[in-house]
N, C-alpha and C positions, 0 to 999 in steps of 0.2 A: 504494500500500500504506500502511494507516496507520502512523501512529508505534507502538504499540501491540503491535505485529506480530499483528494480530487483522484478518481478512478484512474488507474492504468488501464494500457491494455491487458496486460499481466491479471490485473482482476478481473477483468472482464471474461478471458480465457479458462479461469479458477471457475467461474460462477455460470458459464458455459459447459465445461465440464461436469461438477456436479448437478446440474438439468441433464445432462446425458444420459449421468447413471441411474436418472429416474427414470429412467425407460425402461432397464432391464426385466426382464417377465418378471422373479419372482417378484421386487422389488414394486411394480407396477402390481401385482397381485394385494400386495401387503397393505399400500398405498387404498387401495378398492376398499379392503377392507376397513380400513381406520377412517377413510372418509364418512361411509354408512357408517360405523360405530356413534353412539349417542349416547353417553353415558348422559342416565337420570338420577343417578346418585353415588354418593363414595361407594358402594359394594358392587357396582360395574367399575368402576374402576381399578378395584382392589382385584375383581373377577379375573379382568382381562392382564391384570400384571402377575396373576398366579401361574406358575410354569407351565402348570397341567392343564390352562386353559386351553381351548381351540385356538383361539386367534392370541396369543401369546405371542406367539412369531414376528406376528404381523404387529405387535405392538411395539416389539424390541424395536424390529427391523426398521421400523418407520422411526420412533422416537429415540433410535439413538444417531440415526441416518442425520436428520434434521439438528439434533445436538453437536454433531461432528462437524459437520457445515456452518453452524452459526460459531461456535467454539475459534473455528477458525479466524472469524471476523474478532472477535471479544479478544483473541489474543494478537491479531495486529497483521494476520496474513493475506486480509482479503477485503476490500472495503467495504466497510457494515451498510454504509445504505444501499451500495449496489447491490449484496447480497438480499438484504431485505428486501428488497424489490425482486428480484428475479427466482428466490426461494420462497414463498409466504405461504407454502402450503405447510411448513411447519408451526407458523404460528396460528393455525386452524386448530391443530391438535391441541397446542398450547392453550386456545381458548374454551377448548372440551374440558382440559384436566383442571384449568385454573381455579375450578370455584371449590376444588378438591386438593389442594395441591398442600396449603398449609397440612394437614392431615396426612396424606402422602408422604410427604418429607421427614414429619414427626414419626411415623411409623413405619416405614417400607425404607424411601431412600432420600438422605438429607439433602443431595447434591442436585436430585432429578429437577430436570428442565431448566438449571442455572443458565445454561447458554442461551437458550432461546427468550428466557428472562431478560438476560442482560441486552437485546436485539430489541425487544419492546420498549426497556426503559433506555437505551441511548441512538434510537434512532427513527428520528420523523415518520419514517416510513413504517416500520414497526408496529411503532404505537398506533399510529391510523387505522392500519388494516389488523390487527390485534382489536382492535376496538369494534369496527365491525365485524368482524368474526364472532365477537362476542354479543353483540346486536341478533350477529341473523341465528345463530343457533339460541338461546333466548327466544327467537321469537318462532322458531322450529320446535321448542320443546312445549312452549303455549299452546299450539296450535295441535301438539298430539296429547295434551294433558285430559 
């Protein structure tokens, strides 16, 4: 990332790349999943992080997929708003777990979803679409109540 805090192309190539490897079947399978997933309270949540769950896989494989990518940005390799723009389908998940997440941390794991944390609180872009992600599922979960 440059000095500058203004995109390379180097970044742009980083954030190019991991959109690529969102393509890969299983990876695109997993993604399927965790998009429908709609957690309506901490014991779907707690369900889908139990090993022996069905779609467990697809929880790792997604949520750790999107923590490694943002991770990247937070420690300086990749520039955070361009990532946030061209990655935001982690911060979807993010707005699934977050009304869960104090609880999550307390109990299961204290570190889960720092990176993508740190994506929402230090970048414009972030926050915005973190915020409506949080809007439309809110008003998805109304709507099946």
């Amino acid at each position: 990332m440059s000095a500058t805090n203004t995109p390379t192309p180097e970044d742009a190539q980083v954030v190019l790349k991991l959109y690529d490897l969102r393509r890969e079947t299983v990876m695109r399978q997993s993604r399927d999943t965790m998009i429908n997933w709609m957690p309506t309270s901490y014991d779907d949540v707690i369900a889908i992080s139990d090993f022996g769950s069905e779609n467990n896989a697809a929880f790792r494989q997604v949520s750790s997929y999107f923590e490694m990518a943002y991770g990247f940005a937070r420690k300086g390799a990749v520039h955070a708003e361009l990532l946030a723009e061209g990655c935001a389908e982690g911060l979807l998940l993010f707005a699934k777990i977050h009304p869960h997440l104090a609880r999550f941390r307390e109990e299961v794991a204290p570190t889960a979803f720092a990176n993508v944390q740190w994506i929402v609180e230090n970048t414009e872009f972030g926050k915005v679409r973190f915020e409506m992600f949080q809007k439309r599922i809110a008003g998805m979960l109304a709507a099946n109540a």
